[in-house]
KEBAGU-218480 format. One record per residue (C-alpha): x, y, z. Coordinates in steps of 0.25 Angstrom, whole numbers, padded with zeros to 4 digits, always signed. Each point is the difference from the previous one (the first is absolute). Layout:
# KEBAGU-218480
XYZ ...
# end
This chain:
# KEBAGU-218480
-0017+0027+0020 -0005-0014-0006 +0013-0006+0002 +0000-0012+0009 +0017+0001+0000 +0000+0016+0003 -0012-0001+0010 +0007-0010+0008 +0013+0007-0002 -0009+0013+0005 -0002-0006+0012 +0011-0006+0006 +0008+0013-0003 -0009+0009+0008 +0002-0012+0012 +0014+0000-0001 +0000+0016+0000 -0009+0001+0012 +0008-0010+0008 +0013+0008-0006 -0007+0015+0006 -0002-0007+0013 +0014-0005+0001 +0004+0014-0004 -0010+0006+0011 +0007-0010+0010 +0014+0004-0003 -0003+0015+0003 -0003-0003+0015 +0004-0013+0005 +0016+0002-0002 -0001+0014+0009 -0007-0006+0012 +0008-0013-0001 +0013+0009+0002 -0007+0010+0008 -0006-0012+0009 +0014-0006+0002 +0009+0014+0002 -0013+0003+0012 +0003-0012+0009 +0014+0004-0001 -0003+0012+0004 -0011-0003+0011 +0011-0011+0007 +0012+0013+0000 -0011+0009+0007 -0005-0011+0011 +0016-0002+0002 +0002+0015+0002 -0011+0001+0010 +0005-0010+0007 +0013+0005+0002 -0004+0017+0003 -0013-0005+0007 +0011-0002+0016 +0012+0006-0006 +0006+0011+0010 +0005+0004-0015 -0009-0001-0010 +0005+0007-0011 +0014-0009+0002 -0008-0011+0002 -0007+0002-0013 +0013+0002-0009 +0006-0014+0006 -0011-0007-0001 +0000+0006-0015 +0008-0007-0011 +0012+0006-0009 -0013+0003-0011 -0005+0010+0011 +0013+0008+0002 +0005+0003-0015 -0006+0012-0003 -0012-0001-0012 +0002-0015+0000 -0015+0000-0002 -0002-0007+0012 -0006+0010+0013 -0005+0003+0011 -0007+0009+0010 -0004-0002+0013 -0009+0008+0009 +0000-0003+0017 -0006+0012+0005 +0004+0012-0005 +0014-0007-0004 +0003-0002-0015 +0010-0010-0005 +0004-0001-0013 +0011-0011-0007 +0012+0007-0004 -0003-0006-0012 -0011+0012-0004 +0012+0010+0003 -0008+0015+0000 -0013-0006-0006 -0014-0004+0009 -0008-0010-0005 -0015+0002-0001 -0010-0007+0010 -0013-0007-0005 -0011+0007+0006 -0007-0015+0004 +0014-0003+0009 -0008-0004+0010 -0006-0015-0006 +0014-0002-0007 +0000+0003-0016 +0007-0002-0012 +0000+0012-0009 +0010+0007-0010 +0005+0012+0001 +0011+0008-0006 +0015+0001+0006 +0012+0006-0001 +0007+0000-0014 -0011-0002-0006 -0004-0014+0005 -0012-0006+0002 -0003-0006+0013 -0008-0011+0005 -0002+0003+0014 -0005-0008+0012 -0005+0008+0012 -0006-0004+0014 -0003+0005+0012 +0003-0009+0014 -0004-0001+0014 +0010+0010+0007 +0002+0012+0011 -0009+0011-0003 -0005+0002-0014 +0008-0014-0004 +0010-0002-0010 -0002+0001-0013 +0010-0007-0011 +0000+0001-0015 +0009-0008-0010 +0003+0004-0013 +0008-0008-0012 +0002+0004-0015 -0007-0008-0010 +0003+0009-0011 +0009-0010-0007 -0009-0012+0002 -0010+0009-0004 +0008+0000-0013 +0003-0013-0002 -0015-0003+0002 -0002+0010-0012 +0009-0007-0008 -0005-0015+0003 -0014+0005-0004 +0005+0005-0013 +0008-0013-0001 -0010-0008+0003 -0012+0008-0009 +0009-0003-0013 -0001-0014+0004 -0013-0001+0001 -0002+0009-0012 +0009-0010-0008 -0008-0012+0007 -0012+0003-0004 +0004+0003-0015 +0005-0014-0001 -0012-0006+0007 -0008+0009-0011 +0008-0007-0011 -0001-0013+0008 -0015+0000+0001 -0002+0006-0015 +0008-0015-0004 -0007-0007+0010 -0013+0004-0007 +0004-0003-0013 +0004-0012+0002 -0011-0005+0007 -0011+0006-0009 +0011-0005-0013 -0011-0012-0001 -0013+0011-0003 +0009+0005-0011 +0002-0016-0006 -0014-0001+0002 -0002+0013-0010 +0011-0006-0010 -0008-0013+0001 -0012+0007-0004 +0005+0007-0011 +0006-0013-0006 -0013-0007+0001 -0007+0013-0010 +0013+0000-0008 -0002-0015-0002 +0013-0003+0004 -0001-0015+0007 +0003+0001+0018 +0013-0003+0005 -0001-0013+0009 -0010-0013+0001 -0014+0005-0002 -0006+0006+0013 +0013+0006+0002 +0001+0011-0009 +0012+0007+0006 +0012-0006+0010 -0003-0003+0013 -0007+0012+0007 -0006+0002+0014 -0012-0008+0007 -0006+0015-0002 +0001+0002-0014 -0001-0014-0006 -0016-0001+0001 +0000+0011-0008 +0010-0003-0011 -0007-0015-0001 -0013+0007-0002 +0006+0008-0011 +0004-0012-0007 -0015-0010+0002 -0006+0012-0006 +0009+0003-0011 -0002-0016-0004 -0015+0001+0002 -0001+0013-0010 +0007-0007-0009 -0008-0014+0001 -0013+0007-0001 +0005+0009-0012 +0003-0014-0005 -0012-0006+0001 -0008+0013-0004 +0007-0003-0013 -0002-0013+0000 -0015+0001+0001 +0000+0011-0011 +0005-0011-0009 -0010-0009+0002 -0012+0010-0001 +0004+0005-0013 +0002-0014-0004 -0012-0003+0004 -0008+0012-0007 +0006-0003-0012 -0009-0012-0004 -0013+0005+0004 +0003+0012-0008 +0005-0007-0014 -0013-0008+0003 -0008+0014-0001 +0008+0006-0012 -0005-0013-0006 -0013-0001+0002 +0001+0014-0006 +0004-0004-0012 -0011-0011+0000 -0009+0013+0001 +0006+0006-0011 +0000-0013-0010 -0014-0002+0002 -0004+0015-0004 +0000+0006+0014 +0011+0011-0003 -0004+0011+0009 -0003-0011+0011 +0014-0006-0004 +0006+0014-0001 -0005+0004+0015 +0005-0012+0007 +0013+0001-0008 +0004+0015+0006 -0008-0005+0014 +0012-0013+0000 +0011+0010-0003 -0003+0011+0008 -0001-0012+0012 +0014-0005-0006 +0007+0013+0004 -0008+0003+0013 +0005-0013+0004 +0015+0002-0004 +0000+0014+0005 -0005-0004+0013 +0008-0013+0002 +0012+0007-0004 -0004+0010+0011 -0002-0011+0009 +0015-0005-0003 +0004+0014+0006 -0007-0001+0013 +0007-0011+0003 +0009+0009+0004 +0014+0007-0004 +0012-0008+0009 +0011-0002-0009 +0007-0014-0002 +0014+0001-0004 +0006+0011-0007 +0000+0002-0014 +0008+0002-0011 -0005+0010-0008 +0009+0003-0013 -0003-0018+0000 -0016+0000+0002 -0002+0012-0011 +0011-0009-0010 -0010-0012+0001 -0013+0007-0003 +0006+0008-0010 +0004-0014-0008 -0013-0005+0004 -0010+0012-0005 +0012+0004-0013 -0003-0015-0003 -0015+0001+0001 +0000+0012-0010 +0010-0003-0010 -0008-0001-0012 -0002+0015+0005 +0015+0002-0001 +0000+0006+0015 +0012+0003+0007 +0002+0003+0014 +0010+0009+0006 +0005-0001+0013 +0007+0010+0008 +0003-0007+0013 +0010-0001+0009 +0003-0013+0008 -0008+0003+0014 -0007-0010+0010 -0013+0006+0005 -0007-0004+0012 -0015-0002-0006 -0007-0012-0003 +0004-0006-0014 -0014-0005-0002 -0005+0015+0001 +0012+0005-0009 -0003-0010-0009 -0012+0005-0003 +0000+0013+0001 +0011+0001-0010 -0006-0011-0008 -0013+0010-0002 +0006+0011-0004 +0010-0005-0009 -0010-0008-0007 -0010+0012-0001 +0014+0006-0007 +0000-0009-0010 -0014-0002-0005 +0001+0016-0003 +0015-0001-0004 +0004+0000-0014 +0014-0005+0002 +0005+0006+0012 -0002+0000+0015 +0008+0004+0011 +0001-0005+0016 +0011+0008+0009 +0002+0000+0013 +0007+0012+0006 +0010-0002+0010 -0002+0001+0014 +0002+0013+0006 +0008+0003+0014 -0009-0005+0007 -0004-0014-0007 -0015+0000+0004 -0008-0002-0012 +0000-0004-0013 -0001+0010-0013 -0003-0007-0014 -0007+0003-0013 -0006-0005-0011 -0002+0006-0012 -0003-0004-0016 +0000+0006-0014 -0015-0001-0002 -0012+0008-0004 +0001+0007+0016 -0012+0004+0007 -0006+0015-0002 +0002+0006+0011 -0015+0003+0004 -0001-0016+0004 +0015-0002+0007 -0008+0003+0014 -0010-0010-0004 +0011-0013-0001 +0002-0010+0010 -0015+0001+0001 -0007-0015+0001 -0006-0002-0015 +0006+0011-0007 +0003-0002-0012 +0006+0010-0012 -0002-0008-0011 -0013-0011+0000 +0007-0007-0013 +0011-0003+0010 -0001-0014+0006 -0002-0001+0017 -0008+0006+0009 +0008+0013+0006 +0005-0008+0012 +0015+0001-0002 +0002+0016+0004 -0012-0002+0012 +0009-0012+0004 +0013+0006+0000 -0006+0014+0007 -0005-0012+0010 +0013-0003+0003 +0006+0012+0004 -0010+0005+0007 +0001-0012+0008 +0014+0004+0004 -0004+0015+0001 +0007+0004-0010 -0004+0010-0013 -0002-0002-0014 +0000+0009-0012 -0004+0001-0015 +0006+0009-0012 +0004+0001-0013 +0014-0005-0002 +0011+0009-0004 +0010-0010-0006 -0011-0009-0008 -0011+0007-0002 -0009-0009+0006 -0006-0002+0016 +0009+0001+0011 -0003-0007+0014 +0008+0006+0010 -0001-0008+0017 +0006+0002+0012 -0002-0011+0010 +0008+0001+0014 +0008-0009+0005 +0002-0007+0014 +0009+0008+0008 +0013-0005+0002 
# end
């Protein structure tokens, strides 16, 4: 069990029902000796009253029915007697034709139960006293049937209660715990707007409303560290700009030094330095733009997709239109939670690798998101040549190249498969059904909402 809520929740429970047998262990016992404990000294201050009054009596047995109350005389009252002086016997009239059972330990004074007449059940105190002969021996007995009863029934009473308790302090506890665990599940919400890109309720250092001295440490740390990814993919960037700035120069400087070479008759010189300058020029972009990507992958502010795919179509439509090209889009109005540089990019190289094979034709879509809403579909496809099938596994290799005659360096597919794998996500190449061409089918997932 690897929740925090249900282990807590686990817990207390089996407290509450240990503490709940106990009470119920309790209440099994403690009621019966409470009553039994109470109905005995009534019973031990009747029998010292009876001795009392038989221990000189020229009558005893008269002098035990006086001494008697009414209880004693009406017959099965449940309250009896038997007194024992000598070989005399005197029973209350209240026991009518019955005896009444003697403990065997009479002589230290007990409390036992026994069965009576009708059926009753008998708590009876005997004792043996000082007397003439073998002494006098008096036992008291008094029906506790019907307190017996009424315990039963306070004990059921009183067990629903408890039942009924500790259901309500199970449902009590349960939203005790979720309230007081409720900011752990702002702090996951927090989270999952920070990789969604969405910008954190409050000041800055307070992601969420106010939360517990406990959990505010941790939700602030959320925050520094959200801010310093994005600084350093910032800077990462930033420092990417100036290198392939500043490789730009040296390199022009060696592609014309080349040309010197090859002006002064050196061609196969001139030739070697020329492939040696461009095969550096696209090591060096592959590798910055790899760099780019290491910067890390914490998305800015979400982005509108259908709006980002209409501004590069016009850009790249523009850039080829002395080729006539045309692209299609079939993209549904969606914000994504991915970084718009990467986007920008990505998209950016494959539809561009689209339209230097196109003849008039290219198509981006972008399927819609499925139930769940965790990752982004899209193709791109064109009405070129194609590739035969025997190179589609080669793609997206760095420096592949179809066509020599074509102009870059094979960079665009390697970029793009970059991309997604940076975001662990898949690619896929293959002959397009509707125009005839490639088709570029991704798959990147998406921040889970």
């Amino acid at each position: 069990m690897k929740s925090l809520r249900n282990r807590l929740s686990l817990a207390l429970s089996l407290v509450l029902l240990a503490a709940a047998g106990i009470l119920a262990f309790g209440l099994q016992d403690f009621p019966r000796r409470l009553v039994e404990d109470f109905v005995g000294s009534r019973l031990r201050h009747d029998a010292d009253l009876l001795y009392a009054r038989v221990l000189d009596a020229p009558d005893a047995e008269a002098a035990a029915q006086e001494a008697a109350g009414n209880e004693y005389r009406l017959p099965l009252s449940g309250h009896y007697f038997v007194i024992r002086v000598g070989a005399e016997v005197i029973r209350s009239r209240s026991l009518w034709d019955e005896d009444l059972a003697m403990p065997a330990d009479a002589q230290a004074g007990s409390t036992r139960r026994v069965s009576g007449p009708a059926g009753q059940t008998l708590l009876v105190f005997a004792k043996r006293f000082p007397g003439a002969d073998a002494g006098i021996t008096v036992a008291v007995a008094e029906d506790v049937s019907a307190i017996d009863d009424a315990i039963a029934r306070f004990r059921w009473r009183l067990m629903i209660g408890v039942a009924l308790a500790l259901l309500a302090l199970l449902a009590l506890q349960r939203g005790l715990l979720v309230h007081g665990l409720a900011p752990l599940d702002d702090a996951v919400a927090t989270c999952r707007r920070i990789e969604r890109g969405e910008p954190l309720a409050g000041a800055p250092g307070s992601p969420v409303r106010a939360a517990p001295s406990e959990v505010q440490p941790m939700l602030d740390a959320i925050d520094r560290l959200a801010r310093h990814h994005a600084q350093r993919l910032g800077r990462i960037r930033h420092a990417v700009g100036n290198l392939s700035h500043a490789l730009k120069t040296p390199l022009a400087v060696l592609s014309q030094q080349a040309d010197d070479l090859a002006g002064r008759g050196e061609a196969g010189a001139a030739a070697s330095m020329h492939a040696q300058v461009e095969a550096m020029r696209a090591t060096i972009e592959r590798e910055l733009r790899r760099a780019r990507l290491a910067g890390g992958s914490t998305p800015g502010e979400p982005v509108e997709i259908r709006a980002l795919l209409g501004a590069l179509a016009d850009v790249l439509q523009q850039l080829h239109r002395d080729r006539g090209i045309t692209i299609e889009r079939d993209v549904q109005e969606r914000r994504i939670a991915l970084d718009r540089e990467d986007l920008l990019e990505l998209f950016g190289n494959l539809l561009d690798n689209a339209c230097k094979w196109a003849r008039h034709r290219v198509r981006v879509s972008v399927l819609p998101a499925g139930p769940a809403g965790d990752a982004l579909e899209f193709s791109v496809e064109d009405d070129g040549p194609g590739v035969p099938d025997e190179m589609l596994a080669q793609l997206g290799t760095a420096g592949m190249r179809i066509d020599e005659q074509q102009p870059g360096h094979g960079l665009g597919l390697a970029i793009a498969a970059d991309i997604v794998a940076q975001y662990g996500g898949s690619i896929r190449y293959r002959g397009s059904d509707a125009l005839g061409g490639l088709r570029v089918q991704a798959r990147l997932p998406l921040p889970v909402r």
